[in-house]
DSSP file (Angstrom, degrees, kcal/mol; ACC not computed):
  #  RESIDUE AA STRUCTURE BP1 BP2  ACC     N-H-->O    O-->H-N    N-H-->O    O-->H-N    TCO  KAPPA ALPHA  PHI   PSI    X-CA   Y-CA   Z-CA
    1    1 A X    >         0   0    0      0, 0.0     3,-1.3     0, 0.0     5,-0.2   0.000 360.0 360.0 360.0 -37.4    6.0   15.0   -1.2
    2    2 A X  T 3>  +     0   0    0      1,-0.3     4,-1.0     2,-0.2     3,-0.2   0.660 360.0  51.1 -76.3  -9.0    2.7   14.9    0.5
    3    3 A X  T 34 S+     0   0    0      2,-0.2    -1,-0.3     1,-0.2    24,-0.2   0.124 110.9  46.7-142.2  11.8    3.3   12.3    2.4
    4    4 A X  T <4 S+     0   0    0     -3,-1.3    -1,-0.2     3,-0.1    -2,-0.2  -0.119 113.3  51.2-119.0  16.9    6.9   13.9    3.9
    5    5 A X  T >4 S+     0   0    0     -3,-0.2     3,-0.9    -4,-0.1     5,-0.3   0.472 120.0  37.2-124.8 -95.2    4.8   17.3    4.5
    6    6 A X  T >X S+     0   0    0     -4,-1.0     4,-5.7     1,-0.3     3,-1.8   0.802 120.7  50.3 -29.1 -55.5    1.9   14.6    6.6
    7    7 A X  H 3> S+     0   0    0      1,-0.3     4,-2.3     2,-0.2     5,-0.4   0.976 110.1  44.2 -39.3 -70.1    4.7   12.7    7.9
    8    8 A X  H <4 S+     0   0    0     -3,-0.9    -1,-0.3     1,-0.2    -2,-0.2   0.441 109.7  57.0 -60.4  -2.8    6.1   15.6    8.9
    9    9 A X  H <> S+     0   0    0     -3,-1.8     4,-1.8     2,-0.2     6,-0.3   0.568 110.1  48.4 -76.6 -39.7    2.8   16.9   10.4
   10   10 A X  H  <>S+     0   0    0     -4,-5.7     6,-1.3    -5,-0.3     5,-0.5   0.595 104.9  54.0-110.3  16.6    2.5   14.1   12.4
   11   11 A X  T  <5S+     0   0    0     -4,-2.3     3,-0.5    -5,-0.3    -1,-0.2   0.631 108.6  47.4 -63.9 -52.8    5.7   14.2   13.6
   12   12 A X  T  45S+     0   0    0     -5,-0.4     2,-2.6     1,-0.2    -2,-0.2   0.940 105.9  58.2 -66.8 -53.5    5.4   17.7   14.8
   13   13 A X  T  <5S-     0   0    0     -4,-1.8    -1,-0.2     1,-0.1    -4,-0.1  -0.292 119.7-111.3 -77.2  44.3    1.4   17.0   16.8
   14   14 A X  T   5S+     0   0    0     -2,-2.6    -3,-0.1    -3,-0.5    -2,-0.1   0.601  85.1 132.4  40.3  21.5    3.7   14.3   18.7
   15   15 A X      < +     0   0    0     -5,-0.5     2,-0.2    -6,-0.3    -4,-0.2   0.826  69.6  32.6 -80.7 -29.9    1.5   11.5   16.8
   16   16 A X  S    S-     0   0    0     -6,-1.3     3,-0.1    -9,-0.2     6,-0.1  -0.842  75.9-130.2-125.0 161.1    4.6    9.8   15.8
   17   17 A X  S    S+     0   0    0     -2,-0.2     2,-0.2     1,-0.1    -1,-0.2   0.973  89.8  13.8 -66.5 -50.8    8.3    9.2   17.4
   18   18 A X  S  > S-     0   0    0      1,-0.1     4,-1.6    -3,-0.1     3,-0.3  -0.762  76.2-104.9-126.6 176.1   10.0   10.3   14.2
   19   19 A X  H  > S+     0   0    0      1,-0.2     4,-3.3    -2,-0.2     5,-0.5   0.959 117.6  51.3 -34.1 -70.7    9.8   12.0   10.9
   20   20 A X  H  > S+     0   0    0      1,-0.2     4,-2.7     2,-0.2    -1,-0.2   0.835 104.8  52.8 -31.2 -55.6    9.9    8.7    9.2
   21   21 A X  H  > S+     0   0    0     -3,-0.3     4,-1.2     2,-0.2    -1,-0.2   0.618 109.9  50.3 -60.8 -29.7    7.1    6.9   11.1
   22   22 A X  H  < S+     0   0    0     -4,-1.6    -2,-0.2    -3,-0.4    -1,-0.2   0.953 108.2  49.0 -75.4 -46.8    5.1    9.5   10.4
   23   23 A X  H >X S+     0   0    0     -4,-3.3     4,-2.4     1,-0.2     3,-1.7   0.943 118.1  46.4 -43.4 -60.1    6.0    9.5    6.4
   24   24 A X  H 3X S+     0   0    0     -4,-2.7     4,-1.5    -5,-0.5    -1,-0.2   0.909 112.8  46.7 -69.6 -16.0    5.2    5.6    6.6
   25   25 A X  H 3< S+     0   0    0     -4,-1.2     4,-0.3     1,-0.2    -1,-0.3   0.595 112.8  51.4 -89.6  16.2    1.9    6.1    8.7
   26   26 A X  H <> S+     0   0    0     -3,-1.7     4,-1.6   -23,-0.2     5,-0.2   0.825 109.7  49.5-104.6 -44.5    1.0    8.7    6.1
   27   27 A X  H  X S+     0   0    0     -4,-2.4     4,-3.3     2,-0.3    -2,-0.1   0.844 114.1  45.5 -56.8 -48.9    1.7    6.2    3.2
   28   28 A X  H  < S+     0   0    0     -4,-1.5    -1,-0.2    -5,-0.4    -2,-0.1   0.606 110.4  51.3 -87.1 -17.9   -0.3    3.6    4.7
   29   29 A X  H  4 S+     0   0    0     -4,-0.3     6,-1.4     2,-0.1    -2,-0.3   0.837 109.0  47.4 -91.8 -31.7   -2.9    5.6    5.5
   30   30 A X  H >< S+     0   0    0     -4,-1.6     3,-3.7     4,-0.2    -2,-0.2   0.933 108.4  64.0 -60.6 -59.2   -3.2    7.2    1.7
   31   31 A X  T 3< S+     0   0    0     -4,-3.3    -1,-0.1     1,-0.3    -3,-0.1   0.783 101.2  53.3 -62.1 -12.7   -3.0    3.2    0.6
   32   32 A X  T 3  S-     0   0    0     -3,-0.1    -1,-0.3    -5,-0.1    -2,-0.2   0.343 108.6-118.4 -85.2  -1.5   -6.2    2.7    2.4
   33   33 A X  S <> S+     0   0    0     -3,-3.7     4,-4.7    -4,-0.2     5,-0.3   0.047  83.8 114.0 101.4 -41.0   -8.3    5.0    1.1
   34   34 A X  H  >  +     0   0    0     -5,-0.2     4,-1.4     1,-0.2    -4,-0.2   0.805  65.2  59.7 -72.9 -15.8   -8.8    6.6    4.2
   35   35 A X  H  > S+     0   0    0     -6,-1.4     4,-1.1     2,-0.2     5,-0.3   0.946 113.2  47.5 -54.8 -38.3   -7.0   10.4    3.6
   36   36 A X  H >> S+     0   0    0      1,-0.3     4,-4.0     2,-0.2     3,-0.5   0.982 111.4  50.3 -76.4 -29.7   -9.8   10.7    0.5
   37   37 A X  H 3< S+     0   0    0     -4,-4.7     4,-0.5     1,-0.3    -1,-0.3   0.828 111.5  39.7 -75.4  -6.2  -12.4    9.7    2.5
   38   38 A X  H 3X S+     0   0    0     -4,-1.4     4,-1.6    -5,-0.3    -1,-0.3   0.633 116.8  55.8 -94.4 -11.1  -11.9   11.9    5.4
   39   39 A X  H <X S+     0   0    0     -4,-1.1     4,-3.5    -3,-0.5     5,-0.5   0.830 112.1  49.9 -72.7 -34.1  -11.0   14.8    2.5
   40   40 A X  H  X S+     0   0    0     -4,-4.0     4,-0.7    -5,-0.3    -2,-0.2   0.729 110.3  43.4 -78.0 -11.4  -14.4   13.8    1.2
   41   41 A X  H  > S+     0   0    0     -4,-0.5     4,-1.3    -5,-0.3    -1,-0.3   0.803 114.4  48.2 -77.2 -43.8  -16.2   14.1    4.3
   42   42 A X  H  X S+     0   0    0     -4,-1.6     4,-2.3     1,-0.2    -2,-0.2   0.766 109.1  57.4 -85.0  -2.7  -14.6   17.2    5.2
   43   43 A X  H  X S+     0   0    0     -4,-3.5     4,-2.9     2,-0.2    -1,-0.2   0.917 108.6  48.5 -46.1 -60.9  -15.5   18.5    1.4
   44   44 A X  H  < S+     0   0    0     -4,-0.7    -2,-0.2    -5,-0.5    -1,-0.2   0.573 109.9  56.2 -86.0   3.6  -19.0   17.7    2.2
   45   45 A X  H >X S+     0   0    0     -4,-1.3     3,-2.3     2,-0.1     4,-1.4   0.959 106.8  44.5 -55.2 -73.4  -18.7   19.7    5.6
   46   46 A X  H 3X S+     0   0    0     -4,-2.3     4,-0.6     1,-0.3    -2,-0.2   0.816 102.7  61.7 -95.1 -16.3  -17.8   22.4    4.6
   47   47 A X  H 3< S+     0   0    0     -4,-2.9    -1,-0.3     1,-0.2    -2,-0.1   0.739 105.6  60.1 -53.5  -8.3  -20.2   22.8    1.6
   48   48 A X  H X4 S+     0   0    0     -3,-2.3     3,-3.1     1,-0.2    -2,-0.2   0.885  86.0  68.0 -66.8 -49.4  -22.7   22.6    4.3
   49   49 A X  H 3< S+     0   0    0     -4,-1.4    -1,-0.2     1,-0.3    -2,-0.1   0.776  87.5  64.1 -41.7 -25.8  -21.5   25.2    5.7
   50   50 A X  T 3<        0   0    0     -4,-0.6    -1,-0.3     1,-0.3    -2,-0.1  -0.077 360.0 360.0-100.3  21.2  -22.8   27.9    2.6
   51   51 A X    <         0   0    0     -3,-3.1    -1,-0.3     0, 0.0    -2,-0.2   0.306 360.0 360.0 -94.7 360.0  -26.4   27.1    3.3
């Protein structure tokens, strides 16, 4: 589901030609690691922020 909701985000921002492409670059990016680390950067952002 998350990754047809992303898909479908980056489908929409014109990142990808279709729905699909977007689901598979959404897949392949989650199998790399790199969606937590950029949640986990933006985690430690925004705790910044409350100081």
């Amino acid at each position: 589901m998350i990754a047809l909701n992303a898909g479908a985000a980056l489908y929409v921002a014109d990142k990808v030609d279709s729905i699909k492409a977007g689901v598979a670059l959404a897949l392949d990016t989650m199998k790399q690691g790199s969606a937590a680390k950029k949640m986990a950067e933006l985690a430690e952002f925004s705790q910044g922020l409350n100081e």
